[in-house]
PyMOL commands that place a pseudoatom at each C-alpha (Angstrom):
pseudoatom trace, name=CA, resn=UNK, resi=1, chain=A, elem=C, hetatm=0, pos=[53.967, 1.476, 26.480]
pseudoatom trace, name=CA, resn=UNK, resi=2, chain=A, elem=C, hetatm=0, pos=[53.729, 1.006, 22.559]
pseudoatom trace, name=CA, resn=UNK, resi=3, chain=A, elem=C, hetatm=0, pos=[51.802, -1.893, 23.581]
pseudoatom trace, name=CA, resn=UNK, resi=4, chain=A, elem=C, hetatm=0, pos=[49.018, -0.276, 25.688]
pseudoatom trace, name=CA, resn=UNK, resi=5, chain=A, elem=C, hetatm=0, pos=[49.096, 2.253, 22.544]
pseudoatom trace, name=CA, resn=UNK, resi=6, chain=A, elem=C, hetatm=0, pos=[48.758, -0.291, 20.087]
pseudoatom trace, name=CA, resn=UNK, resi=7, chain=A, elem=C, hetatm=0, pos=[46.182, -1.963, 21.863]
pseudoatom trace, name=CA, resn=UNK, resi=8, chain=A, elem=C, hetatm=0, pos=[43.935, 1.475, 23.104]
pseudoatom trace, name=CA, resn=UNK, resi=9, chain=A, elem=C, hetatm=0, pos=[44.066, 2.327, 19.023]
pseudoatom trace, name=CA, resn=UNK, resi=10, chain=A, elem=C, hetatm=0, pos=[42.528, -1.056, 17.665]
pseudoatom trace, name=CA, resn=UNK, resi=11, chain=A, elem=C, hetatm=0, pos=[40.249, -1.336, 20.634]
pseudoatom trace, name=CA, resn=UNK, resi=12, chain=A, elem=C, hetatm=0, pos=[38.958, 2.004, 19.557]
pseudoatom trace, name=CA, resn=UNK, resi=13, chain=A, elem=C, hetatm=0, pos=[38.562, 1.058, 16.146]
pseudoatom trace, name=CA, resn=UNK, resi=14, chain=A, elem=C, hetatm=0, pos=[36.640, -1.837, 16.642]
pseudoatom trace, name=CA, resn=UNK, resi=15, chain=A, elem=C, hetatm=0, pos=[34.305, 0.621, 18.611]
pseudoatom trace, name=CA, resn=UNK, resi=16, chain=A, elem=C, hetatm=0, pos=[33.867, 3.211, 15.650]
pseudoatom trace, name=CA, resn=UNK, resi=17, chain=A, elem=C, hetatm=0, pos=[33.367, 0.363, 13.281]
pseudoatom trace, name=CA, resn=UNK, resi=18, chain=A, elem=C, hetatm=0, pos=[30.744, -1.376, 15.101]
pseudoatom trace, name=CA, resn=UNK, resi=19, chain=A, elem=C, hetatm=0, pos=[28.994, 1.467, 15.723]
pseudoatom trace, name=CA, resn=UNK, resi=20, chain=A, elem=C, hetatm=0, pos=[28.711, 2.718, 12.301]
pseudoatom trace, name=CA, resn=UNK, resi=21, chain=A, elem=C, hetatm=0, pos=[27.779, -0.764, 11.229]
pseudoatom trace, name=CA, resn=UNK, resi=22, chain=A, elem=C, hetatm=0, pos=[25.318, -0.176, 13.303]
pseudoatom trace, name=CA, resn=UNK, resi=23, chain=A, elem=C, hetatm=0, pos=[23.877, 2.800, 12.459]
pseudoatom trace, name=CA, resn=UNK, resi=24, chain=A, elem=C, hetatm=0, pos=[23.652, 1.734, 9.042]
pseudoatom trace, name=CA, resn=UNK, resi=25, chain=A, elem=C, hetatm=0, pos=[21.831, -1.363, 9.608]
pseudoatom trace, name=CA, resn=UNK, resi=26, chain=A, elem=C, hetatm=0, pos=[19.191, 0.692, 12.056]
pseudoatom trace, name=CA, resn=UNK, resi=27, chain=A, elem=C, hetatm=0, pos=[18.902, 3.069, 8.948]
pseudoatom trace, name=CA, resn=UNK, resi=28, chain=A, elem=C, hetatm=0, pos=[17.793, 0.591, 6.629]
pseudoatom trace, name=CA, resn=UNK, resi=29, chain=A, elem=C, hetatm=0, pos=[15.215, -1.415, 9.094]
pseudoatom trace, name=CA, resn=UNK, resi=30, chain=A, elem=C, hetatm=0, pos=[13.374, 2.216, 9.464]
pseudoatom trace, name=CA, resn=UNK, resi=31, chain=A, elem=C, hetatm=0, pos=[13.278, 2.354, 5.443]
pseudoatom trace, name=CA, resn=UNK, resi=32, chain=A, elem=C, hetatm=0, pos=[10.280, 5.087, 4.154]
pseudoatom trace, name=CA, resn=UNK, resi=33, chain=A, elem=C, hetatm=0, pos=[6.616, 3.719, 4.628]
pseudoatom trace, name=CA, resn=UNK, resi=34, chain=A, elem=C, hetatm=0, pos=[4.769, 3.421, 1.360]
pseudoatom trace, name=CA, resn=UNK, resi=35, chain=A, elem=C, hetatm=0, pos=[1.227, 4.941, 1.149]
pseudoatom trace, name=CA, resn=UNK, resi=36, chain=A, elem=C, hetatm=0, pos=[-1.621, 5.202, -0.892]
pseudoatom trace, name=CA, resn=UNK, resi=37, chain=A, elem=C, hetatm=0, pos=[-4.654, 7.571, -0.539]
pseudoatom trace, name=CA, resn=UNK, resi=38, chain=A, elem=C, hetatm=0, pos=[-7.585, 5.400, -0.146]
pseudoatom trace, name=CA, resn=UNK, resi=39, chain=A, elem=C, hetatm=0, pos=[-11.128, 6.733, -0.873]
pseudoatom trace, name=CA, resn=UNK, resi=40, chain=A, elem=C, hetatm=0, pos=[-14.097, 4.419, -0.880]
pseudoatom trace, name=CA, resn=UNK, resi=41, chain=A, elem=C, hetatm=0, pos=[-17.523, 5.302, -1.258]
pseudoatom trace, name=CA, resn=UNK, resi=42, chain=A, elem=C, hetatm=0, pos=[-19.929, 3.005, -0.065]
pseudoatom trace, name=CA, resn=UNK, resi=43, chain=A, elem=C, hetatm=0, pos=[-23.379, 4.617, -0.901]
pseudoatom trace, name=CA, resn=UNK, resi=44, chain=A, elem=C, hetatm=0, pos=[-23.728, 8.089, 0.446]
pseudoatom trace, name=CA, resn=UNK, resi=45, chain=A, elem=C, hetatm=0, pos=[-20.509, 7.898, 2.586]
pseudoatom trace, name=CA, resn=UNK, resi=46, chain=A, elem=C, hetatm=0, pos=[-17.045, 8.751, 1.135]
pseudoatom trace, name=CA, resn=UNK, resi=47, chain=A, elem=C, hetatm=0, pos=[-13.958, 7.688, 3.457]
pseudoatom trace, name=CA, resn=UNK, resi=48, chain=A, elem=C, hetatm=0, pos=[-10.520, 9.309, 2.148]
pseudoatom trace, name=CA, resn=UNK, resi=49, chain=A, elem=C, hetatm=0, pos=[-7.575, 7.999, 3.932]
pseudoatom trace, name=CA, resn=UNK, resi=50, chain=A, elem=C, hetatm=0, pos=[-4.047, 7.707, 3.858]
pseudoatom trace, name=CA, resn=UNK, resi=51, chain=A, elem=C, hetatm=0, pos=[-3.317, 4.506, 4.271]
pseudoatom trace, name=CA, resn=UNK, resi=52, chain=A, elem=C, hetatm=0, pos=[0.511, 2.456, 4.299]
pseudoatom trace, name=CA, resn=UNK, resi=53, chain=A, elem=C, hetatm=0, pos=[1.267, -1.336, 2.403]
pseudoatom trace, name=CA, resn=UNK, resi=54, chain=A, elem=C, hetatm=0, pos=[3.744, -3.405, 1.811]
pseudoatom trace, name=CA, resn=UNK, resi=55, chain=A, elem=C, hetatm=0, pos=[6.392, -3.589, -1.498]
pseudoatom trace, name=CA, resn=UNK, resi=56, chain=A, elem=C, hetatm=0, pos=[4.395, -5.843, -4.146]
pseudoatom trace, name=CA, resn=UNK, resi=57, chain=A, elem=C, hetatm=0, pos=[1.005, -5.134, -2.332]
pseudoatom trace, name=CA, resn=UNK, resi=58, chain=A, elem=C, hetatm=0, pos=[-2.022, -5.015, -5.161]
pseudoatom trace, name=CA, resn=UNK, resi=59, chain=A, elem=C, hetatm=0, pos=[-5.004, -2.237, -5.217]
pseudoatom trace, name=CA, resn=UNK, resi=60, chain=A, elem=C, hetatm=0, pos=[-6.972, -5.424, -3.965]
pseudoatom trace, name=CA, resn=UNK, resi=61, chain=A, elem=C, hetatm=0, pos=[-4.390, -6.454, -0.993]
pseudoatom trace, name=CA, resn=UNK, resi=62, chain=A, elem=C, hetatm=0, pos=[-4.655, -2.734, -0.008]
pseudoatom trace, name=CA, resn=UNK, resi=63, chain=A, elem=C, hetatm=0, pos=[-8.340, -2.338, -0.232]
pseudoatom trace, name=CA, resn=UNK, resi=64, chain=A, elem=C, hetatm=0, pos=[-8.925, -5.776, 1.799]
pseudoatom trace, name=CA, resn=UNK, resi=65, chain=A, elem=C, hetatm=0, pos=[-6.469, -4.966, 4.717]
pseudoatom trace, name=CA, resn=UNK, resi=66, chain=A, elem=C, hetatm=0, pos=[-8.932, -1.603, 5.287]
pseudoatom trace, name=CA, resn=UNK, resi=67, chain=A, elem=C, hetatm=0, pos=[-12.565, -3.143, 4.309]
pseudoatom trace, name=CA, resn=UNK, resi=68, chain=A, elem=C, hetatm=0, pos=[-14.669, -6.174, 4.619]
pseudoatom trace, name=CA, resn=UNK, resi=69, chain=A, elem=C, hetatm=0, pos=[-14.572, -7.341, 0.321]
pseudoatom trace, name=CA, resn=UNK, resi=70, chain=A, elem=C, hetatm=0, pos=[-15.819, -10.121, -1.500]
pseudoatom trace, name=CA, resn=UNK, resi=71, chain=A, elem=C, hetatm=0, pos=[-14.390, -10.889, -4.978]
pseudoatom trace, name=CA, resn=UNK, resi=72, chain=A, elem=C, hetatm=0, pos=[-14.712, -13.093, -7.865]
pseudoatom trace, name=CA, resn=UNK, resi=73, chain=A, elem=C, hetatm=0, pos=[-11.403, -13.039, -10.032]
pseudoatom trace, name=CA, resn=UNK, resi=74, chain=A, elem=C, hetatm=0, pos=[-10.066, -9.895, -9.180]
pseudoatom trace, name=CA, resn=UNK, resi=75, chain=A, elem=C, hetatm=0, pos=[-13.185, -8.372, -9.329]
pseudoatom trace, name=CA, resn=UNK, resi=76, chain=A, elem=C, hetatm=0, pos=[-14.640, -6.498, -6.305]
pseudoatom trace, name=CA, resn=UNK, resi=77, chain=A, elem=C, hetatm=0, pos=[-18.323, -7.798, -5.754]
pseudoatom trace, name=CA, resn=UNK, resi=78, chain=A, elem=C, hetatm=0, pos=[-18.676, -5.906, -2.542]
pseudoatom trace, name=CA, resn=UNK, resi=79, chain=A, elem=C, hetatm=0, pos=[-17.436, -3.531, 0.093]
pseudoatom trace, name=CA, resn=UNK, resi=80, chain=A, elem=C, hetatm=0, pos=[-18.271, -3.441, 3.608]
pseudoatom trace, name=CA, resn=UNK, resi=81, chain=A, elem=C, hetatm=0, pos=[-21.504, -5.167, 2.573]
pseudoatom trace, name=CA, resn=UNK, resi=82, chain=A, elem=C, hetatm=0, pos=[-22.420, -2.817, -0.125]
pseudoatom trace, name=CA, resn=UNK, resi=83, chain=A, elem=C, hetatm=0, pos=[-22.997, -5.427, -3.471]
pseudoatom trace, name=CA, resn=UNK, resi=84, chain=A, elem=C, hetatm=0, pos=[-23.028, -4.673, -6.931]
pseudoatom trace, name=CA, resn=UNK, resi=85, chain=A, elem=C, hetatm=0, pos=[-26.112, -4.966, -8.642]
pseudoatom trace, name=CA, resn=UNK, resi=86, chain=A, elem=C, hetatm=0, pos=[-25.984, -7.079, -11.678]
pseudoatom trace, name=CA, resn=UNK, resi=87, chain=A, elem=C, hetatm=0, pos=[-29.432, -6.587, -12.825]
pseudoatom trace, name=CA, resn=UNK, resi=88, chain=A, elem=C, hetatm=0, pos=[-29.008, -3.016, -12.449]
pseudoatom trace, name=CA, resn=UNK, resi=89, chain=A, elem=C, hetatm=0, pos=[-26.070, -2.627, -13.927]
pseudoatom trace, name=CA, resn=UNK, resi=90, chain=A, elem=C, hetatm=0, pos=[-24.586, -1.085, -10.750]
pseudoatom trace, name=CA, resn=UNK, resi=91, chain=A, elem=C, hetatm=0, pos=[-20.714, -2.493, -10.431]
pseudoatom trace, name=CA, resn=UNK, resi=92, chain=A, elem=C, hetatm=0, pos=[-17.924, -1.883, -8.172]
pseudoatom trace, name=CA, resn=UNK, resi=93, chain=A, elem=C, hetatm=0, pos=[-14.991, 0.291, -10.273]
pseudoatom trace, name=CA, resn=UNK, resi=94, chain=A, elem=C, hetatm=0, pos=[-12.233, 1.919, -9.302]
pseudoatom trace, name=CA, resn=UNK, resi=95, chain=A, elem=C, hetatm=0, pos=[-9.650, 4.418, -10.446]
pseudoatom trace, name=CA, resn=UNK, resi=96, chain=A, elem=C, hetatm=0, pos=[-5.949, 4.773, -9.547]
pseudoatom trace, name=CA, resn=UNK, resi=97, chain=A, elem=C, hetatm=0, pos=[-4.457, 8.320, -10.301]
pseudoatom trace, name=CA, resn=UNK, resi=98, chain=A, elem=C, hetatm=0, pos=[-7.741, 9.626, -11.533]
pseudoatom trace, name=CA, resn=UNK, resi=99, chain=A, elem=C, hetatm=0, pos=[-7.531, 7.106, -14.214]
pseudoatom trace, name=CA, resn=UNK, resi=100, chain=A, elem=C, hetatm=0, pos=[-10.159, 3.662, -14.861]
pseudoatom trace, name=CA, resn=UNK, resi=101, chain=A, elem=C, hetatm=0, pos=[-8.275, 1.042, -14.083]
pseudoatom trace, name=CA, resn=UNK, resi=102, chain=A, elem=C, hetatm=0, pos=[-8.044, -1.331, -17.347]
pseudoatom trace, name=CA, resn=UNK, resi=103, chain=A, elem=C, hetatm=0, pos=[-7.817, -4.494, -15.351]
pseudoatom trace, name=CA, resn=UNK, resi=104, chain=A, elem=C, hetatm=0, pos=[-8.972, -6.071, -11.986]
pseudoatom trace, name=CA, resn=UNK, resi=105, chain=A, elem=C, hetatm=0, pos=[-7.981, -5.210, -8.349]
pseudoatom trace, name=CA, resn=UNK, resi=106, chain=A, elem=C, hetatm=0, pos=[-5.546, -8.065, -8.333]
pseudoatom trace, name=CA, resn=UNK, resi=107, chain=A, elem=C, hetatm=0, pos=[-3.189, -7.528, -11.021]
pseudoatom trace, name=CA, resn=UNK, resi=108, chain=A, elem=C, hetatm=0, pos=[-2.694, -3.743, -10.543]
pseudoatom trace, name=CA, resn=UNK, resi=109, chain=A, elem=C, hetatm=0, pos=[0.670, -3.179, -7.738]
pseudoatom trace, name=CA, resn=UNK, resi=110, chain=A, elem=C, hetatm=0, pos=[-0.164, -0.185, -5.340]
pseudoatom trace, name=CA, resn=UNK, resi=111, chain=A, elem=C, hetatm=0, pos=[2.475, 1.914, -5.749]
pseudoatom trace, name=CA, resn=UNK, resi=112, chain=A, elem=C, hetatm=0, pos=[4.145, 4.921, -2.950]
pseudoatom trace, name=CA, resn=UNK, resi=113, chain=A, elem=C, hetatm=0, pos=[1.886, 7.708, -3.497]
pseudoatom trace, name=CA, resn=UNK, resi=114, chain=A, elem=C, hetatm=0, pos=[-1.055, 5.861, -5.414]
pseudoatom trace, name=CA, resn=UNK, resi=115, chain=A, elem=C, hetatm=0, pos=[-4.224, 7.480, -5.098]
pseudoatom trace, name=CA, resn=UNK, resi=116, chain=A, elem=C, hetatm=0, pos=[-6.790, 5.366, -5.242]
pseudoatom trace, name=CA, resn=UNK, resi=117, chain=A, elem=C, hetatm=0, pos=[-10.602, 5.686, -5.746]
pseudoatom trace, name=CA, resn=UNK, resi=118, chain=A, elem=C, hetatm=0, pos=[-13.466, 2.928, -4.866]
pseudoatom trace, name=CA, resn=UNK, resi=119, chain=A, elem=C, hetatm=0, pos=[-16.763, 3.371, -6.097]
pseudoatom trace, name=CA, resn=UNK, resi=120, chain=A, elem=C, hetatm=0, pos=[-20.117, 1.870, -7.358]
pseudoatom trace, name=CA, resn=UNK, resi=121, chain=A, elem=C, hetatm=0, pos=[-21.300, 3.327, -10.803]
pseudoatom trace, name=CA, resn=UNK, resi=122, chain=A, elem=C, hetatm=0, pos=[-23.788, 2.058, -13.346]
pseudoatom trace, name=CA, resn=UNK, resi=123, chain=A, elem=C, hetatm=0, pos=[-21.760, 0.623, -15.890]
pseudoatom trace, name=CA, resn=UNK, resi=124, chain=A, elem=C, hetatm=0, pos=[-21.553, 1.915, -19.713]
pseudoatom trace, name=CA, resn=UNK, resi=125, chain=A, elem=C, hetatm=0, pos=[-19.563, 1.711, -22.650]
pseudoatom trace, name=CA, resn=UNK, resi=126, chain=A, elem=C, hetatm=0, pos=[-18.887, 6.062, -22.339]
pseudoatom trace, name=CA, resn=UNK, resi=127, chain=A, elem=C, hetatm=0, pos=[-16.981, 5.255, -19.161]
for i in range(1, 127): cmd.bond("trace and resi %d" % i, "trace and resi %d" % (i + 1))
show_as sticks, trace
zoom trace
């Protein structure tokens, strides 16, 4: 009979433990979704979206998995079609957190929570 005992209580704790193994693996596969708001304006037409990325994702990796771009360097040269203008002095900028960003598309990690702003302005030094 101790036997029987013995064995019902180990078999039983082998059941708790994998199951809370378990559990705690499932919990960390369904970790939180990072986001960004994502608002490009491509002429007259403003698109503001929440959208998700990846850990070490960059503005640019973000902004190419939700538009058509072309880039030199880092640099955004167009979106969905929409070019800069070089003559006119019409370039692609963009701001994350209401701020200019200080360097290009590719150096800058997104970050959970990011807002980020696309948009084509006639460049000067007042910016």
């Amino acid at each position: 009979m101790k036997k029987i005992f013995s064995f019902l209580t180990l078999f039983l704790s082998f059941l708790l433990l994998t199951a809370c193994a378990q559990s705690e693996s499932t919990g960390s596969r369904s970790s939180k979704e990072l986001k960004v708001q994502l608002i490009v304006t491509v002429g007259t037409n403003t698109t503001d979206e929440v959208v998700t990325f990846e850990k070490g994702d960059t503005v640019m990796d973000v902004l190419k998995a939700n538009y058509k771009v072309k880039e030199t360097n880092g640099f955004i040269t167009s979106i969905d079609g929409k070019q800069q203008d070089e003559k006119a002095g019409l370039y692609w900028m963009f701001k994350v957190n209401g701020k200019l960003a200080s360097k290009a598309a590719n150096q800058i990690k997104a970050k959970d929570g990011d807002k980020i702003e696309f948009y084509q302005k006639v460049y000067s030094d007042e910016d």
